[in-house]
N, C-alpha and C positions, 0 to 999 in steps of 0.2 A: 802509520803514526797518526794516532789521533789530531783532526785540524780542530780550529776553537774560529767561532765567526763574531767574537769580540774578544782580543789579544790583549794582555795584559802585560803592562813591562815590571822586568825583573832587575832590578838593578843595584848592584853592588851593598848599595845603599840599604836596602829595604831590606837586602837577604839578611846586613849586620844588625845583630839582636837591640847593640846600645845606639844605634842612632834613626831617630825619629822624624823623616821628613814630614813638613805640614807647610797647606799652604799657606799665602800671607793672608786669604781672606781666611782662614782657621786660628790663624794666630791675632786675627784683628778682633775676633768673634769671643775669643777665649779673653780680651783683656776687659769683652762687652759682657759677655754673659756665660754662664757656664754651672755644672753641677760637678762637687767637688768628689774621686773617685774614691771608693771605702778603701782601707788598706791591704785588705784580703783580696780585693779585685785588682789595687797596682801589684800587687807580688805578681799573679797570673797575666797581667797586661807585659810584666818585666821578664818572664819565666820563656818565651820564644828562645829559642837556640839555634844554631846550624842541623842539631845530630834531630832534636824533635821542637815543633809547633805546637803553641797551646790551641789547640782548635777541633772541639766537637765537631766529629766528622758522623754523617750517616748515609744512608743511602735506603730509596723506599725504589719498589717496585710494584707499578699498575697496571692494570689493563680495565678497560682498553686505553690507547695512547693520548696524552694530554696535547694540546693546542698550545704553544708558547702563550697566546695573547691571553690564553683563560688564566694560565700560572700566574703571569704578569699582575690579572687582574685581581685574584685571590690574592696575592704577595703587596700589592698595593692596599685592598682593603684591610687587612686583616694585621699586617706585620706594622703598618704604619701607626696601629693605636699603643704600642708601645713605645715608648719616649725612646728607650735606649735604643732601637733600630734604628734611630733617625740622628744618631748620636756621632761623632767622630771623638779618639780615644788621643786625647792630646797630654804628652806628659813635659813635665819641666823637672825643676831641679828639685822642688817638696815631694812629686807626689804626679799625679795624673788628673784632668777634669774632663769629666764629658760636655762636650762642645756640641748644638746642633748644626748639623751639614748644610748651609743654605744653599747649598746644590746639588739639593739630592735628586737621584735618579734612578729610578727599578732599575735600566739596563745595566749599572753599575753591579747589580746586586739579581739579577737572572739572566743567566748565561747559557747559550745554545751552545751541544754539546754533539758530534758525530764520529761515532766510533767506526773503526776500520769494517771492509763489508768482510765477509767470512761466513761460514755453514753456523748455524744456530748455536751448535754446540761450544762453539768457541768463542760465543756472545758475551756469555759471563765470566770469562777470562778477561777477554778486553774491557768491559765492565771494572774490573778489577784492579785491571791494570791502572786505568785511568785513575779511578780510585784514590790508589797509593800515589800518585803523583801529584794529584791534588793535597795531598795530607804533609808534602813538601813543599808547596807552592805559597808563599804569604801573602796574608790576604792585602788590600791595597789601605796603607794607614790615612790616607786622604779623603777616605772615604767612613762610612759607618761597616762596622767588624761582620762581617756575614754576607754568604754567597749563597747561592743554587745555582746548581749547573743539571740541564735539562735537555736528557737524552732523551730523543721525542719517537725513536722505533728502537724500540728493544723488548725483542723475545716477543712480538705480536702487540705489543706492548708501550711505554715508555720508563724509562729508569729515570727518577731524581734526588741526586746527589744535593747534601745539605752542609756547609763549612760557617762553624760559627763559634768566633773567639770565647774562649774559655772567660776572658775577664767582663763578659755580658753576663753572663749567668752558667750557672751548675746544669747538671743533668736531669733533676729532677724539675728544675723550672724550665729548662727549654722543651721538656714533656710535655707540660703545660701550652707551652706557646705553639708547638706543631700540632696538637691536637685541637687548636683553635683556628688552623687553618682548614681543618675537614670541614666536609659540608653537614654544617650542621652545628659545628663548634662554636661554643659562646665567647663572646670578645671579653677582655681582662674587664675586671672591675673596676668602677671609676677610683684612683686611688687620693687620697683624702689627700693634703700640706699636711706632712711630717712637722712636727715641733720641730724646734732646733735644738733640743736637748738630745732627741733620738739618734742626729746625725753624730753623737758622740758617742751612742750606745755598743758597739763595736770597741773602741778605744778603748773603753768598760772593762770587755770581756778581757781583751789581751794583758792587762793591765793585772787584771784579779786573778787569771788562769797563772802568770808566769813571776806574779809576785810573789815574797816568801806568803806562804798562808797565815791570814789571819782570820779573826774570828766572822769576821764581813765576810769574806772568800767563801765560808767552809758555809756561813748561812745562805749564800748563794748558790753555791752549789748542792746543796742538800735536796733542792727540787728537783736533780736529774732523777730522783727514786723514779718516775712515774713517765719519764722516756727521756732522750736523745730531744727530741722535739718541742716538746714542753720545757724541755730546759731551759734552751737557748731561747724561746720566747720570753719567759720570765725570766732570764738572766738581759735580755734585753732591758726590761725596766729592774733594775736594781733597789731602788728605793723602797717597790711595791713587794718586792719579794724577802727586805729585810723586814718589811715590818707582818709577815707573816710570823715569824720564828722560826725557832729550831725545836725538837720535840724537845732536847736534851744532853746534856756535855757528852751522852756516850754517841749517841747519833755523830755528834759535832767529831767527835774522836774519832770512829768509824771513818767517815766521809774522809776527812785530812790522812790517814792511814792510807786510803782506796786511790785518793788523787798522787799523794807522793810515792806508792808501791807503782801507779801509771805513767808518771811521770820517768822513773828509774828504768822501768820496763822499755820505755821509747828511748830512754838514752843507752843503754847499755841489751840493746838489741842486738845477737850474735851474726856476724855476715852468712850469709845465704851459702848453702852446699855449692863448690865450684862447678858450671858446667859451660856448655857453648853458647846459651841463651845470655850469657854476662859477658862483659868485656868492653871494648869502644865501639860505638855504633858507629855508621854510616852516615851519609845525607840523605840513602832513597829507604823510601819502604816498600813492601808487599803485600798485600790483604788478600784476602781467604775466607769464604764462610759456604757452610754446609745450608744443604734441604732441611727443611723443619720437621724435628723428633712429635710425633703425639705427646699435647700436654697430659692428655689422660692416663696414660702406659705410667708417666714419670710419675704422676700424682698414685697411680695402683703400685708401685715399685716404693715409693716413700713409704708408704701404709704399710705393705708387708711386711719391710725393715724398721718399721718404725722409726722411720726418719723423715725429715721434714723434705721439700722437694729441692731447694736449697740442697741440705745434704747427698741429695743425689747428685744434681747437675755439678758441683764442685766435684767430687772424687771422680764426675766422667773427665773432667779438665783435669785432674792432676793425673788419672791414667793414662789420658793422651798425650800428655807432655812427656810423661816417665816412656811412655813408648816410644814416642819420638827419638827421643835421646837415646835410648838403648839402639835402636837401629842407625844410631850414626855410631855406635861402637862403645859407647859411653855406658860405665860402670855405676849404674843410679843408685844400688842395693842401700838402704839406708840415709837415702837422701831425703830432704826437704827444703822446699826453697819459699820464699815467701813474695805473698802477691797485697798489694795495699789495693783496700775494697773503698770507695767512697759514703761514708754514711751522710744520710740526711739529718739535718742539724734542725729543718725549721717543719712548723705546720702546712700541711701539704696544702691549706685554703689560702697560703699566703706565697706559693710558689711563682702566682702574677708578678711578685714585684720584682722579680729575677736576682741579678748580684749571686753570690757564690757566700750560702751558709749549707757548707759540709765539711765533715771530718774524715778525717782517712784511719782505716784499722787494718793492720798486720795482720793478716792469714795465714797462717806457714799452711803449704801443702804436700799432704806426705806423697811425692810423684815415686818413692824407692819402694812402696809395699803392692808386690804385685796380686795380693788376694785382694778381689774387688770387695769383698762384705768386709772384710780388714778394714780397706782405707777408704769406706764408706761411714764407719765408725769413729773410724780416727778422726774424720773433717767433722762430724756431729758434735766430738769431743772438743773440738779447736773452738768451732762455733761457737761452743758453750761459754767456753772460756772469754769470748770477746762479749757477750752478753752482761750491761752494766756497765761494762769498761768507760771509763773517762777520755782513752785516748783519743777519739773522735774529737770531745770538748776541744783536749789540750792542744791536739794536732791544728785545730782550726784556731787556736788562740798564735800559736805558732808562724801559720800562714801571716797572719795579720801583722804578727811582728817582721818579719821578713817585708812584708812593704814597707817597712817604715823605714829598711836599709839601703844603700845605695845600690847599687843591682852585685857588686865584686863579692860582699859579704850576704847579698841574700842567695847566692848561688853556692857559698859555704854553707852556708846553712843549710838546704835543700838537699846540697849533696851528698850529706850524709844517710838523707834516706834514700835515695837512686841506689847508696852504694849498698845499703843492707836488704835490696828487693829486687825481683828478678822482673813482674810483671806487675802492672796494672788491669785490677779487674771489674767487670760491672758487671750487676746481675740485675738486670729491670723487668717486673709484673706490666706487660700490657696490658688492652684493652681483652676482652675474650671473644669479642667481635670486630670482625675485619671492617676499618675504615672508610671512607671512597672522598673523595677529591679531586672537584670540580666533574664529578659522577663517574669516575675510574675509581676501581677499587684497590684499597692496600694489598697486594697479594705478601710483600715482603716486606720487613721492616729492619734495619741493622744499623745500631748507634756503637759511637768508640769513642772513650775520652783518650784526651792523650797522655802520654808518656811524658816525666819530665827527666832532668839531669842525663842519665846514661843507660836508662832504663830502654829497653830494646823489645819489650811486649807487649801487646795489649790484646787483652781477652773480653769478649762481648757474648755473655747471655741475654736474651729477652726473649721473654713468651709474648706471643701475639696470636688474637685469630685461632685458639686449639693446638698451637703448635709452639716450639720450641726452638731456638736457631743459636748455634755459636756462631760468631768470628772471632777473626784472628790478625793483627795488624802489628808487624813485624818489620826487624833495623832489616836491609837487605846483606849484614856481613854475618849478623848474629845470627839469624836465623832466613838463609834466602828462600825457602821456599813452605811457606806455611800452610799451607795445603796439605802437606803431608800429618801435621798437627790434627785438624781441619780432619782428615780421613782417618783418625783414631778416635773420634768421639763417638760414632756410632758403635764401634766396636763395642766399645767400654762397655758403653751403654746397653746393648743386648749381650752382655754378661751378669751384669745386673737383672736384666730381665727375665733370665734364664734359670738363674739362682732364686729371685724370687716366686718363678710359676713352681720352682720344684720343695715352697715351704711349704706346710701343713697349710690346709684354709677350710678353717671351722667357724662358727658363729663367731665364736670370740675373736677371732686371726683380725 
């Protein structure tokens, strides 16, 4: 059994989702000073459950092995230029404020980690294990939202594990922020006093995304032509983006057409083919991830098929699932089930300021077409079809509204997407060059957001360093051993491969 050489108490209290201990100097702090939390971030502050935690979990892998006192020291320099690190997440009866901690302390927040001794090979098992036990464990609310925990010999090596509340910020900003602890990594931007009009700019969006449309709305949104990203920035200031225009009543028609066809589509989304992956979860999980595929193979495999790499790496995930489940007896033929992907909502030069602007998009995956060039098509076609799409916008105007409820009604709310989705998935572009911190190199890197309402999956692509790596983090009733998922990707994947050396390759190919 894994020992811990700073114990954390667990206590009834902490594990129940709606109650909040804090202490009195948090409470004295919060009536002195404080910043007040967006409402897309109290949904995710309020979104902790028994069955799943909101908490970006990952886990990097170096060698050679890191010195606690260096991590300490890096995690002191480096995480402390961010406000929110230093923040404790205090909520009341409106809403949530961030409070700063004036007792903050790294050891609260870098934790030594000793895994059971054993033969090598059963390293990253125990790795594993611990893992998933962490992705149960809640983080301590007296404190600011974020751990590490730092196995100092593993695999010749050391492992550090990273758990960090979803309501600090999304995935694409905590990228930012881990890549600014490498050596080397530039510290965040000095960030300018926000107006006070901005801290309404949020309120904005949810207000105009879920109100009937009017001609304000349709002018506002008519900038997502030109991305996802640029939208939500210019939907930020509103004012500036009405007084751009609109080319034209047809545009204007278009757009209102395309949001309420989005809108209908996210309400009247058909439940998920039945299989073992759905049901009631659990309180444990289990985590799972393969050796790293050649980015190169994938990128020569897309080109053949003229499919993007995207296209690839998804039909490997819905063949490994669809196989999985046929070897537990289960009749897939014709099946699809759907996995909600997180899109990025804001300008990637503005991922420092953290908080949580993403959208989520519905994927269905065909896991019942057993021809791999088949449902290698299929997912290019799916793809297609989300490209443009407004439900990103809406889904995140959504979030927003759900913090403004009491948690009983933002958990109806929510639950109606757990109940139309099987998994959560993330596909993240790393760097193409292996990391090193505090002069250990990244040899692995493995990020997982989490699961909300009832949902029992979560699936992790990210390329890093020339290679390629799934995990898999899983309820332990729904699915207890995910590994065997885990050992269907490679399959897949040199089916594809295979297929594709035996296409014609001429100039043109």
């Amino acid at each position: 059994m894994v020992t811990r050489l700073k114990l954390q108490k667990t206590t009834a209290s902490r594990l129940a989702p709606d109650r909040r201990p804090v202490t009195d100097a948090v409470t004295r702090a919060m009536g002195l000073r404080g910043e007040r939390m967006s409402k897309v971030d109290t949904a995710w502050l309020r979104m902790d459950s028994a069955h799943n935690l909101m908490m970006i979990v990952g886990v990097w892998v170096l060698k050679p092995g890191l010195a606690y006192a260096d991590v300490a020291a890096r995690l002191q320099e480096r995480m402390t230029r961010y406000p929110r690190f230093m923040q404790c997440a205090v909520e009341d009866a409106a809403g949530a404020t961030w409070v700063k901690d004036a007792a903050f302390d790294m050891a609260n927040h870098l934790v030594r980690e000793t895994l059971p001794k054993g033969p090598q090979a059963a390293e990253q098992q125990a790795l594993q294990n611990r893992l998933a036990d962490l992705c149960m464990q809640p983080l301590d609310r007296q404190h600011p939202l974020w751990q590490f925990h730092l196995v100092e010999h593993y695999k010749g090596g050391s492992a550090l594990i990273l758990r960090i509340h979803h309501c600090i910020a999304d995935g694409i900003a905590l990228i930012s922020v881990t890549q600014s602890l490498m050596d080397g990594g530039a510290p965040p931007p000095v960030r300018p006093r926000r107006l006070e009009r901005e801290h309404n700019a949020e309120d904005w969006i949810t207000q105009a995304l879920l109100k009937p449309l009017t001609q304000c709305v349709v002018k506002a949104l008519e900038m997502a032509g030109e991305g996802a990203a640029k939208s939500l920035d210019m939907l930020m200031e509103p004012q500036q983006g009405l007084e751009k225009g609109v080319a034209g009543s047809v545009d204007v028609a278009k757009m209102a057409y395309q949001v309420l066809g989005d809108l209908a589509a996210l309400a009247l989304m058909p439940d998920d083919s039945p299989t073992s992956l759905k049901g009631k979860p659990d309180r444990h999980k289990r985590v799972a991830w393969c050796a790293p595929l050649p980015l190169a193979e994938v990128k020569a495999i897309g080109k053949a098929l003229n499919c993007s790499v995207n296209d690839v790496l998804l039909s490997c995930v819905a063949g490994a699932i669809g196989a999985y489940l046929k070897s537990r007896g289960e009749d897939v033929q014709g099946k699809l089930i759907r996995a909600m992907v997180p899109v990025n909502l804001r300008p990637l030069e503005h991922a420092y300021k953290l908080g949580n602007q993403f959208g989520l998009a519905p994927l269905v995956l065909p896991i019942g077409l057993d021809n791999p060039v088949e449902r290698v098509y299929a997912v290019r076609q799916r793809m297609g079809e989300l490209k443009g799409s407004m439900q990103p916008l809406l889904t995140f105007g959504l979030l927003a509204v759900a913090g403004l409820l009491v948690k009983p009604a933002q958990d109806a709310m929510l639950s109606l997407f757990s109940k139309k989705t099987t998994a959560v998935m993330t596909n993240v572009p790393g760097p193409a060059t292996k990391l090193t911190l505090c002069g250990a190199t990244v040899e692995e890197t493995l990020f997982w957001v989490p699961q909300s309402g009832s949902v029992g999956l979560g699936v992790s692509i990210l390329s890093y360093g020339g290679g390629v790596q799934f995990g898999v983090v899983s309820d332990s009733t729904l699915c207890p051993d995910p590994q065997q998922i885990i050992d269907r990707f490679e399959p897949e994947f040199a089916k594809l491969s295979v297929l594709a050396l035996m296409l014609p390759w001429g100039e043109g190919g």
